[in-house]
Structures are given as structure tokens and as C-alpha cells.
C-alpha positions, 0 to 999 in steps of 0.5 A: 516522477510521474508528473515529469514524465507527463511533462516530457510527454507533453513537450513532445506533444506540443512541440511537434503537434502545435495544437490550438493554432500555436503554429501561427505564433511568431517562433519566440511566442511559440517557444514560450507557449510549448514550455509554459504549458509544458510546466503547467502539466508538470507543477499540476500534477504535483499540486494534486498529489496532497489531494490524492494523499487526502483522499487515500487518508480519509479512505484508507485505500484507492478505488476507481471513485478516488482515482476519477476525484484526483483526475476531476481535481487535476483537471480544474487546477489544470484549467485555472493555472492553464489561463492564467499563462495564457492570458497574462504571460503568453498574450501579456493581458490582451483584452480580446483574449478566449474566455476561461470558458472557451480555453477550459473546454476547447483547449484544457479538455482535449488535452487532459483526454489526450494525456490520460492514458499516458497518466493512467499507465505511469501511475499504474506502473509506478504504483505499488502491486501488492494485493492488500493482505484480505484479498490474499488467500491465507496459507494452508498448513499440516501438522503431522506426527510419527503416526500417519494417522495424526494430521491436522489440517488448519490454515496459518493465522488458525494455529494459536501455539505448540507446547511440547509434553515429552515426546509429543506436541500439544498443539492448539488451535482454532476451530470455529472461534473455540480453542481445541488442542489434539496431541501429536508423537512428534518434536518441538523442533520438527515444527519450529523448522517446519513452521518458521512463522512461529516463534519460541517463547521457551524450549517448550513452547512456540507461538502464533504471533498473530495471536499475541496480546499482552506482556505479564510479569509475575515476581521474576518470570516474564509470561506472554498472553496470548487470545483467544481464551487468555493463555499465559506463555512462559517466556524465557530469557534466552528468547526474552530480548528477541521477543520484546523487540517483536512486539513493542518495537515491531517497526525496528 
């Protein structure tokens, strides 16, 4: 989509601008000259694409650096099949035809330049905006029993699972890397509406699932692992189905 819309921004340019003398061509050749170059932007920008997935592949992401190497590649590709229409399809092989020298730098250059910001805008806005999930500041959460003076503050990915003990909740987290716990007067269903990230496992317990790890059967009973410290978690079979879909098929 990008490299059409360049296409079309190119046609406009050269057919009202008629740069590097394309005015004194008779109007067939100029005609010619305005869609030929008009495709080569076009097919240029999708022949780099593969490069542009190489780069983001080998890198596993896009910086200014990998941006400027797809501009550099568009650029020398631009030139090469630039020439080859000028040369052999526009002036048919004359041999007092510019040099690839000449053409690369006083006609390609120019024109890249003039086209870039409309590029760099295109691609810009057509790309996809969402912060990568480390430069997002992680949620903060608290839990709070019937009591005021029961509050636990921890951020989301800190809080490993909740078990429920009568009227209260076991809640255990991560302090400094090491697994704590502290007991709250409150409702395992209170929580599970107040933190719908958290998944139930059993009518006791709910889970981090960032913190899943394994699966483990023990004769009948099906037992998820969770780290750190290798917590095992009953698992029952109401929520079995659901939790298998989860974490072996997540992309379902």
C-alpha cells in the first residue's frame, strides 16, 4: 500500500514537474518516461520489503539504524533499475546515453530525497503504534481485606496466586525475587472480579498466568506448576478444559 501510494505521489511529481529536462521529450517519450519511472518507485519499494523483514528478523525489532539500511537499499535498487529504463527502454540504447554515475546522482538522489518525507510519513503512519510491552509501565495493583489495615500493594506480574482458607485469602507474591504470603479477611470471588487477569484453577485457588510453568498428573488429579519456588496447584475439571486451552494452545 505504501509503495502505491509513493507511486501516485510520484506520477503527480513528474507529470506536472517534468524534472531533469523530461519537458524537451516529444509527448509519447514523455509519457513514457512519467509511468516508467512511476512503476520503478513503485516495484522498488516492494522488492525492499524482503530486506526490511531480514533486517527486522535478524534484530527482532526496528531502529533509526535498520530504517536508514532499508532507505540505503531502496535507493541503490532505485538507481540500478532507474538506469536500466533510462538507458534501454526510454532512449532505446543510445550510446551517448548519461552514464550510470550521472543518472545515479543528479537525477536517482534528488528524487529519493524529494520523496522521503512523504515515505517516512506513510510508513510511519501505516505502522504499528503500540509500545513494546518493556517500555510499558506495568500496572499496579492492591489488595485489601475487610480490615483497613490489610493492604498489599504489588505491581501485576508480582503476584504469583490466591488461595482461599475459610474466610480468608492466602495471598502469595514476590517480594525481592523470594516468595512471601500474608493473609487477607476477604473472599476468593471478591478478588477474582477485582483482578480478572487472574485465572481459577479450582474453587480455591486463582493463578498468575504469567507464572505458569508446567502441567503435572498425579494418578487422577491434574496439578499445574507454577515458578518461582515450584508451587503445585490443583487443578479441577470444571476449569480443566479452559486452562489446557490456555497455555498448550494459547495461539487459539
Amino acid at each position: 500500500m505504501i509503495g502505491f501510494f509513493i507511486g501516485f505521489w510520484l506520477f503527480l511529481f513528474f507529470y506536472y514537474v517534468e524534472p531533469f529536462d523530461m519537458y524537451e521529450l516529444p509527448p509519447e517519450e514523455r509519457i513514457l518516461a512519467v509511468f516508467g519511472y512511476t512503476f520503478v518507485g513503485i516495484i522498488t519499494y516492494i522488492i525492499t520489503i524482503p530486506i526490511q523483514r531480514l533486517l527486522y528478523k535478524q534484530a527482532g525489532t526496528w531502529s533509526f539504524l535498520q530504517e536508514g539500511l532499508f532507505i540505503l537499499s531502496m535507493l541503490l535498487i532505485s538507481g540500478g533499475i532507474g538506469y536500466l529504463f533510462f538507458k534501454f527502454i526510454l532512449l532505446e540504447n543510445d550510446p551517448y546515453a548519461h552514464t550510470f554515475s550521472y543518472f545515479f546522482f543528479q537525477n536517482v538522489i534528488p528524487t529519493v530525497f524529494l520523496i522521503l518525507p512523504v515515505m517516512i510519513f506513510l510508513r510511519w503512519f501505516f505502522s504499528d503504534k503500540t509500545l513494546p510491552e518493556s517500555t510499558i509501565k506495568e500496572r499496579a495493583i492492591v489488595i485489601k481485606g475487610e480490615n483497613k489495615a490489610e493492604v498489599l500493594h504489588l505491581k501485576e506480574s508480582e503476584l504469583v496466586y490466591v488461595e482461599s482458607a475459610n474466610n480468608y485469602v492466602n495471598v502469595f507474591y514476590l517480594l525481592e525475587g523470594e516468595l512471601k504470603n500474608d493473609l487477607f479477611r476477604n473472599k476468593i470471588s471478591v478478588l477474582q472480579q477485582e483482578f480478572p487477569f487472574l485465572l481459577k484453577t479450582h474453587r480455591s485457588f486463582l493463578i498468575n498466568p504469567t507464572h505458569f510453568l508446567e502441567w503435572k498428573r498425579e494418578s487422577s488429579q491434574t496439578i499445574l506448576i507454577l515458578k518461582p519456588g515450584i508451587r503445585e496447584i490443583p487443578v479441577s475439571k470444571t476449569y480443566k478444559k479452559a486452562l489446557m486451552e490456555k497455555f498448550i494452545n494459547p495461539a487459539e
